[in-house]
C-alpha positions as CSV (number, residue, x, y, z in Angstrom):
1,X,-2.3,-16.0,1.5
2,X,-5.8,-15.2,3.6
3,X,-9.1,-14.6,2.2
4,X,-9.6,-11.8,0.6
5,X,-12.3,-10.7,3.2
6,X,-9.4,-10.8,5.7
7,X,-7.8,-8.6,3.5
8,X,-10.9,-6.4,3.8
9,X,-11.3,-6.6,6.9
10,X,-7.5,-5.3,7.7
11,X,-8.0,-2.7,5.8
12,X,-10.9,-1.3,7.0
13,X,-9.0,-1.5,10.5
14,X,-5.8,0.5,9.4
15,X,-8.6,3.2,8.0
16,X,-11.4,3.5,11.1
17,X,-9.4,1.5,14.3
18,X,-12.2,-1.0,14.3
19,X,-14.2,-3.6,11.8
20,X,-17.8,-3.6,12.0
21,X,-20.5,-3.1,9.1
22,X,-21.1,0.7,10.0
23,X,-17.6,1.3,9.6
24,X,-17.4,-0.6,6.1
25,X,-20.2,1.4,5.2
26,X,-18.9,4.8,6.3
27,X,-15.4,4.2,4.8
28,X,-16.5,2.9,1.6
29,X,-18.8,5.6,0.7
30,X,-16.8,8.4,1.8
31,X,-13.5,7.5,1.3
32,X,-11.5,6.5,-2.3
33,X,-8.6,4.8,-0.7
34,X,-10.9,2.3,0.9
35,X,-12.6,1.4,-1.8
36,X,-10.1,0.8,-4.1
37,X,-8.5,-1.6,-1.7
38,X,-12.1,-3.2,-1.5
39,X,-12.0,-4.0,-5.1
40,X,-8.2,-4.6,-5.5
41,X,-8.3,-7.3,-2.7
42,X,-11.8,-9.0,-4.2
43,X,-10.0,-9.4,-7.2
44,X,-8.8,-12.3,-5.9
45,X,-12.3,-13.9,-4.7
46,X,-12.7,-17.4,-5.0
47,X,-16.1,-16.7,-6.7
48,X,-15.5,-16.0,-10.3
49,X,-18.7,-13.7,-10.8
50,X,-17.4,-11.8,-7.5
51,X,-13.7,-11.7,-9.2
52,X,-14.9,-10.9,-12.8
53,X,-17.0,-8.4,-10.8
54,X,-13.4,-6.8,-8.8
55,X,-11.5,-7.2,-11.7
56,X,-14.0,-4.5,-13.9
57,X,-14.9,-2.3,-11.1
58,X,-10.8,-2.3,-10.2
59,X,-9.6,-1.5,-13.8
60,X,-12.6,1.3,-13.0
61,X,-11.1,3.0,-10.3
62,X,-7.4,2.5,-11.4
63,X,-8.5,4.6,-14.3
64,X,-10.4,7.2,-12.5
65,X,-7.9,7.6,-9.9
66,X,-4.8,7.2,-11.9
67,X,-3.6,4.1,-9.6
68,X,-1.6,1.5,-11.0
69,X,-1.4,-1.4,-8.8
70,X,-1.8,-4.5,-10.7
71,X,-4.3,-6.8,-9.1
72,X,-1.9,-9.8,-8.6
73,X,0.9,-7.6,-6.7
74,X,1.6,-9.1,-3.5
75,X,0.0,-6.7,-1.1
76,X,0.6,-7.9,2.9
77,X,-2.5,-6.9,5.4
78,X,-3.6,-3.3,6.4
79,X,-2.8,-1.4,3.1
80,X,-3.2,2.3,3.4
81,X,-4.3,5.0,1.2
82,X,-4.9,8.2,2.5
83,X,-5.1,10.3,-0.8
84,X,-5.8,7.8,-3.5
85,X,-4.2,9.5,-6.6
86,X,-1.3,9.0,-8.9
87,X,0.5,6.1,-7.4
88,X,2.3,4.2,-10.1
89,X,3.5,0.3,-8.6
90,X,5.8,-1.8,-10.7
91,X,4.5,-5.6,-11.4
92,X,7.6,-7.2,-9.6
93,X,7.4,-5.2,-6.5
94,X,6.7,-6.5,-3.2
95,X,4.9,-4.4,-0.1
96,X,4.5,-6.2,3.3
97,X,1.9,-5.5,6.1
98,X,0.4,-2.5,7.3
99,X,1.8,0.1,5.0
100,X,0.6,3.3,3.7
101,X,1.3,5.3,0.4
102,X,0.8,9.0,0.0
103,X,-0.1,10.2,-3.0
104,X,1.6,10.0,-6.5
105,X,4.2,7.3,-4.9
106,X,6.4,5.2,-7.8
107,X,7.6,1.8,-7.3
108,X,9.7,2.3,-10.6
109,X,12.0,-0.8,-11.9
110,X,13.4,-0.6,-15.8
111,X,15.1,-3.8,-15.5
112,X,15.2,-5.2,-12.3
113,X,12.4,-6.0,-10.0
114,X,10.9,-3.5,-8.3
115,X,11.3,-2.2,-4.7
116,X,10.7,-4.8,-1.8
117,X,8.8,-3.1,1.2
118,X,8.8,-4.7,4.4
119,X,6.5,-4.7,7.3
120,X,4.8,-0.9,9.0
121,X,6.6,1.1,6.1
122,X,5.5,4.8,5.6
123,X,5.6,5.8,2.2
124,X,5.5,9.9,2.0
125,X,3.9,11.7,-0.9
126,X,5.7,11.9,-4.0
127,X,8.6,9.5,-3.0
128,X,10.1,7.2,-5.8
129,X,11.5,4.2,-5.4
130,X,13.8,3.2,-8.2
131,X,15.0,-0.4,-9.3
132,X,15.6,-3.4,-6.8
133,X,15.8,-1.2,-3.3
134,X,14.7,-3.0,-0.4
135,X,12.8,-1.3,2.4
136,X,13.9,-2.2,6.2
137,X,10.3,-3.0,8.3
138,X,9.2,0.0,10.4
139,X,11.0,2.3,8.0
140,X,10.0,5.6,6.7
141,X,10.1,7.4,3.2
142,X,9.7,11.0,3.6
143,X,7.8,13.3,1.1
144,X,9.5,13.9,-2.1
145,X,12.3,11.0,-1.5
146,X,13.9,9.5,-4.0
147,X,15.4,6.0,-3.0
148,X,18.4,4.4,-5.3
149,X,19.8,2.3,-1.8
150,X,18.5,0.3,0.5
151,X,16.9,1.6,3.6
152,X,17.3,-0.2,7.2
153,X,14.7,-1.0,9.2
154,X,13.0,1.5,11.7
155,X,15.4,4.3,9.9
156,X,13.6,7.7,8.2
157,X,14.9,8.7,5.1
158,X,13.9,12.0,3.1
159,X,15.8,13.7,0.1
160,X,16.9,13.1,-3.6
161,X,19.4,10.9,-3.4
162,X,17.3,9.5,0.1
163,X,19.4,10.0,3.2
164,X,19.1,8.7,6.2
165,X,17.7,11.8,8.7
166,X,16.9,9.5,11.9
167,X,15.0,6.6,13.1
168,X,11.4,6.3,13.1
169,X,10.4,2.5,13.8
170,X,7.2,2.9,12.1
171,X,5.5,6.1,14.5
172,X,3.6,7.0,11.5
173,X,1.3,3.8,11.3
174,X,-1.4,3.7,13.0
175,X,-4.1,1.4,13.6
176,X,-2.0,-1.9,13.1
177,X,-3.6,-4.7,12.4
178,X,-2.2,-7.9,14.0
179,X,-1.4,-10.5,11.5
180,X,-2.3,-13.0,13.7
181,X,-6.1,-12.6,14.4
């Protein structure tokens, strides 16, 4: 695992196509998303004061925003969230680089682990992913889905029970960041 400025720093890139300090700036004053994944990936500072710090202003903004994503959830580079707001993420899950979640997404598990989300997935608004499904790399979960099976990678699937309706290989994520800078 990186630093967690790297972390940052892919982040920022997903959001504004670029890093520099006036984009940080711009995108963590004016947009929730951002911020939260500022705080969520300092959480894991190798300053205590700056982790103690995360940890508070992260519980914060869980609360305020009514975003569970447990700080020690294995997040990949370039998390995206457009419309920060009721996503609920299950403690065993697993979400892979340069994703994005719409709003009041659910990584829900019972008794299993949770979903496993590989590489440039979409996750539409309001889609649910229930129990141990795994999520093909450049797939894409359309609004409203409900996933009980596992989805290939690069296919779209949308409905409740989740069908597949085509093949997408990740068109909907934008501003990738390379893992390998």
């Amino acid at each position: 695992m990186g630093s967690c400025v790297s972390y940052v720093k892919s982040d920022l890139f997903r959001y504004a196509g670029r890093v520099s300090a006036g984009a940080f700036l711009h995108y963590y004053l004016r947009h929730l998303g951002f911020r939260y994944s500022v705080w969520l990936r300092l959480t894991h500072a190798s300053n205590p004061l700056v982790a103690v710090l995360a940890k508070a202003r992260h519980r914060a903004l869980s609360h305020k925003l009514g975003i569970q994503i447990p700080s020690a959830l294995p997040i990949g580079y370039g998390l995206l969230i457009p419309h920060p707001m009721c996503i609920v993420v299950n403690s065993s899950a697993r979400i892979g680089d340069n994703c994005t979640l719409g709003h009041c997404v659910t990584f829900g598990s019972a008794s299993k682990a949770a979903a496993r989300v590989g590489d440039g997935v979409f996750i539409g608004p309001h889609a649910v992913l229930v129990e141990e499904v795994t999520i093909g790399s450049g797939a894409t979960i359309g609004a409203g889905s409900v996933v009980v099976k596992d989805v290939d990678a690069g296919d779209t699937v949308a409905g409740n029970p989740a069908r597949r309706i085509g093949s997408s290989e990740g068109a909907l994520i934008k501003n990738r960041w390379s893992v390998a800078r």
